[in-house]
C-alpha positions as CSV (number, residue, x, y, z in Angstrom):
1,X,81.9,-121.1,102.6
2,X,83.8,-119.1,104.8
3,X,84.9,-118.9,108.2
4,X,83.3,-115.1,109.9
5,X,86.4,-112.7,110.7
6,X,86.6,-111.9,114.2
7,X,88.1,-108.7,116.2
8,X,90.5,-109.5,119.2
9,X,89.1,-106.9,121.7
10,X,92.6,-107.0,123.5
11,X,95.0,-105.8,120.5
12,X,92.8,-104.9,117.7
13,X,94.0,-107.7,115.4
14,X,92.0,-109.3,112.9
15,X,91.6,-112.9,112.1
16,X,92.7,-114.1,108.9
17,X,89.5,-115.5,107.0
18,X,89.1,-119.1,106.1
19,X,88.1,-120.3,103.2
20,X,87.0,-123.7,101.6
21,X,87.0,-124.0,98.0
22,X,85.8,-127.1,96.3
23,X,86.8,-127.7,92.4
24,X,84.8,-130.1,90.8
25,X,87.1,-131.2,87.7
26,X,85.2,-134.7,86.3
27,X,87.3,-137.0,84.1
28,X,91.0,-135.3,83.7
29,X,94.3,-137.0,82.4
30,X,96.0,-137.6,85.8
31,X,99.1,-135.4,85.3
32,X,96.7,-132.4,84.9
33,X,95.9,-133.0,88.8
34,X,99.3,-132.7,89.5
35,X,99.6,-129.1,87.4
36,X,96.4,-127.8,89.1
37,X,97.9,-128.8,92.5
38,X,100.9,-126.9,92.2
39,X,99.1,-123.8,90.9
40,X,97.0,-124.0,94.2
41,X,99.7,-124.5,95.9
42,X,100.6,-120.9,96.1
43,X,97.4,-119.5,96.7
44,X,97.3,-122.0,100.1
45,X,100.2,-120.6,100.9
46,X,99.4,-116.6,101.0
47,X,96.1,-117.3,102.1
48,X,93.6,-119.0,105.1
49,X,91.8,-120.9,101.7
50,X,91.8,-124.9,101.3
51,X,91.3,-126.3,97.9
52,X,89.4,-129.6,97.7
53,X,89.8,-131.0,93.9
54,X,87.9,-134.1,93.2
55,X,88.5,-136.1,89.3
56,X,88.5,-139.3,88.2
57,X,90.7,-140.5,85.2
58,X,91.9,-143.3,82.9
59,X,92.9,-146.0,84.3
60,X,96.5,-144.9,85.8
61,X,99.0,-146.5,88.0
62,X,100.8,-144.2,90.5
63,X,104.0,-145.2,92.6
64,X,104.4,-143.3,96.0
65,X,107.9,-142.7,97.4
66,X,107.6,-146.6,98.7
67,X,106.6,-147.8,95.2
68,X,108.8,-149.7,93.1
69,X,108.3,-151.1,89.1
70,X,110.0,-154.3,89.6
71,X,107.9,-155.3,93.0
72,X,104.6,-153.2,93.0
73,X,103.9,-154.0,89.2
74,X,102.1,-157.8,88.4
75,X,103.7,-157.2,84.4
76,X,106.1,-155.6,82.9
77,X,105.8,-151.9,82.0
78,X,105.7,-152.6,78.3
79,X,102.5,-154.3,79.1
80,X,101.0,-151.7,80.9
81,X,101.8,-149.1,78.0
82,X,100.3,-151.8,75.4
83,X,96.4,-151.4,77.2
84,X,97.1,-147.6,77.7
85,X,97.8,-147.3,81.1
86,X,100.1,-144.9,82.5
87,X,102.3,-145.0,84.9
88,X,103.4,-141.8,87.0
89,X,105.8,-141.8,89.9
90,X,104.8,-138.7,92.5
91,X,105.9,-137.7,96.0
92,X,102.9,-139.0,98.0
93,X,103.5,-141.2,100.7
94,X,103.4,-145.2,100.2
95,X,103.5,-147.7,97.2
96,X,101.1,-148.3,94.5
97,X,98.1,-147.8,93.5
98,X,95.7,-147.8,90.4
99,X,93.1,-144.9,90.1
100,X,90.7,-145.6,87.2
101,X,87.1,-144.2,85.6
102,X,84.6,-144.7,88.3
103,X,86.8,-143.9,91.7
104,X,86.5,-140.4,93.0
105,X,90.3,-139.1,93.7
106,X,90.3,-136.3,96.1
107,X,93.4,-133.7,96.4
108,X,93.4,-131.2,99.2
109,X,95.6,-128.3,98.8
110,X,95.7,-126.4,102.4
111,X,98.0,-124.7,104.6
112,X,97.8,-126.8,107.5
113,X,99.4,-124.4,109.9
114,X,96.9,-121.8,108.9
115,X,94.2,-124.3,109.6
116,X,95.6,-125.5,112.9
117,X,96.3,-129.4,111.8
118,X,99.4,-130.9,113.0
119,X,100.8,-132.7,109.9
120,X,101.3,-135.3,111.4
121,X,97.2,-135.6,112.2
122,X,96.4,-134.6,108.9
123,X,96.1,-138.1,107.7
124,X,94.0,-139.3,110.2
125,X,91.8,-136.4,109.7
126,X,91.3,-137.3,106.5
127,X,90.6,-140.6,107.4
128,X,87.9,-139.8,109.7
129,X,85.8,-137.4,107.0
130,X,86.0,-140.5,104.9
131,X,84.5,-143.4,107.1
132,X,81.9,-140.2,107.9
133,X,81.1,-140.1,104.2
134,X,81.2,-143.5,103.4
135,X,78.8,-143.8,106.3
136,X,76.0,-141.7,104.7
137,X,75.3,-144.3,102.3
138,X,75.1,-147.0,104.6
139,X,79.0,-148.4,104.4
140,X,81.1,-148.9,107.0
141,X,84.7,-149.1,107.1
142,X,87.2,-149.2,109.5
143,X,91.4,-148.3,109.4
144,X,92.6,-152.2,110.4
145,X,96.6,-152.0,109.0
146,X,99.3,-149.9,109.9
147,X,99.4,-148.5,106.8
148,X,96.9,-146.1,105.2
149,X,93.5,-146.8,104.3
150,X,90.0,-148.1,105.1
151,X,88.4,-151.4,104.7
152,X,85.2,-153.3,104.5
153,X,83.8,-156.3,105.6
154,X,84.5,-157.2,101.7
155,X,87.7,-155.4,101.6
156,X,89.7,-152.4,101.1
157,X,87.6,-149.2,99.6
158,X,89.4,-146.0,100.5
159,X,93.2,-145.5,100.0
160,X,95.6,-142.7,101.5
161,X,98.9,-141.1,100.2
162,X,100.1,-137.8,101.3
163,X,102.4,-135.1,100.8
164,X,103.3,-132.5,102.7
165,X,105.8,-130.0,101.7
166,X,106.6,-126.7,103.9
167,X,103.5,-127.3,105.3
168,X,101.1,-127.6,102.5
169,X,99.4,-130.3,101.9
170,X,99.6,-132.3,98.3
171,X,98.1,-135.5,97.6
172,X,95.5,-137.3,99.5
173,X,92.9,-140.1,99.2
174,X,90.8,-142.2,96.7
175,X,87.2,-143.9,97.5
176,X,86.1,-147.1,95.3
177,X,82.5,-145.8,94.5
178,X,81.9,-147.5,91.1
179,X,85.4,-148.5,89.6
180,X,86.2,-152.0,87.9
181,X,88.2,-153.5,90.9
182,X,89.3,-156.0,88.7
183,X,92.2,-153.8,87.5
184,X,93.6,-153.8,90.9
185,X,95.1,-157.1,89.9
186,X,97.2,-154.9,88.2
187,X,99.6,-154.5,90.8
188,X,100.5,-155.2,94.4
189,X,97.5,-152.3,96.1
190,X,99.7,-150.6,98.6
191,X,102.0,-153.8,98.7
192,X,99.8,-156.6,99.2
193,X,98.7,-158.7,96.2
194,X,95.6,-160.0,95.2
195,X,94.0,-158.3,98.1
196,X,89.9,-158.4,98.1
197,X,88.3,-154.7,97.3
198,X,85.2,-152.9,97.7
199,X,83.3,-149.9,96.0
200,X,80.6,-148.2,97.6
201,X,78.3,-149.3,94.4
202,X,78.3,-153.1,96.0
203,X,75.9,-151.9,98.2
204,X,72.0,-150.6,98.3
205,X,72.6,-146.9,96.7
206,X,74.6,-145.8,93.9
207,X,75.2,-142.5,94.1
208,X,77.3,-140.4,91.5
209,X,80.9,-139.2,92.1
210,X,80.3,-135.4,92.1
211,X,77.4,-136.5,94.7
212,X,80.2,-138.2,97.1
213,X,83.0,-135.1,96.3
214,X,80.3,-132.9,97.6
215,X,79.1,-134.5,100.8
216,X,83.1,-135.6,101.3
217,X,83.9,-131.2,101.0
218,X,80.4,-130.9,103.6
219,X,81.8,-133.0,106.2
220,X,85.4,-131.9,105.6
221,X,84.5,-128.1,105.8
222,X,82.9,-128.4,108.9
223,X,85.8,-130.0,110.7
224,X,88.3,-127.6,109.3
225,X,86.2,-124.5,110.1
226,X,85.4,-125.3,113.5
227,X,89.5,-125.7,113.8
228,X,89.7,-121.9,113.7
């Protein structure tokens, strides 16, 4: 997966080489995303490479820089310990949201100068390989709020939170593909409560999460690479 170097006839300089690199992880504990992400983060940053992870954990609840206990949480934390749910605070954008076995999480680690994406179009980027993805197996979603994410004719199935921090990107997205959206009652999902949700397994194919992580990195790599 990588971008061909290329010599600049008029000064002799040579292209840095891009590089995508997917990492496949499976079920993980959710803080171990957070470890690997910050290990990566270096390498993005000395180097033209973008890391793709893609997990999928217990059941976790995660509060963005928006997210507060007292509002975004239906019970009290006590509760949520009781049935083994964790809760983590992180620096991604927005408020909560609940990641659980059966949704594919997906953490890009990149460089976004060195891969000529504005930050601020980094979201929508990611937004658009999604609904490409999702589209492959016959689903299609469109952005409809302000805020981040996609939705459904039956209701919200991809969620966005970012974080960008000297201009590497942290954070990222989740896609409903065979989750119990039940435990979204959990909370108030990005703010809203008892909003309607969808998973890509409501529909005619039921593909498995490595399957969508690796058609998500296809589609993703081809937009990055033809941005050098």
């Amino acid at each position: 997966m990588h971008a061909k170097n290329s010599q600049d006839a008029r000064n002799g300089s040579l292209k840095t080489e891009g590089e995508v690199k997917p990492i496949w992880k499976g079920r993980i504990p959710y803080r171990e995303s957070l470890l690997l992400q910050e290990e990566l983060k270096a390498r993005a940053c000395k180097t033209r490479q973008a890391f793709f992870i893609g997990f999928e954990c217990p059941a976790c609840i995660t509060l963005g820089l928006r997210g507060e206990e007292e509002k975004d949480l239906s019970g009290a934390v006590e509760e949520y310990k009781k049935k083994g749910i964790e809760i983590v605070t992180i620096k991604r954008g927005g408020q909560a949201t609940l990641h659980s076995p059966g949704q594919l999480v997906i953490y890009p680690v990149m460089d976004l100068l060195q891969w000529k994406v504005r930050p601020r179009d980094f979201l929508s980027v990611l937004e658009k390989i999604t609904v490409e993805t999702l589209k492959e197996y016959g689903v299609l979603a469109e952005k409809r709020e302000s805020s981040a994410g996609l939705f459904t004719q039956k209701g919200k199935i991809a969620f966005f939170g970012i974080h960008i921090s000297r201009g590497v990107s942290q954070h990222g997205l989740a896609i409903n593909v065979c989750n119990d959206l039940h435990l979204f009652d959990l909370i108030r999902s990005c703010g809203v409560s008892h909003r309607p949700h969808d998973s890509i397994h409501s529909y005619s194919v039921q593909p498995e999460l490595k399957e969508v992580f690796s058609l998500w990195c296809e589609i993703a790599q081809s937009l990055f690479l033809n941005r050098l």
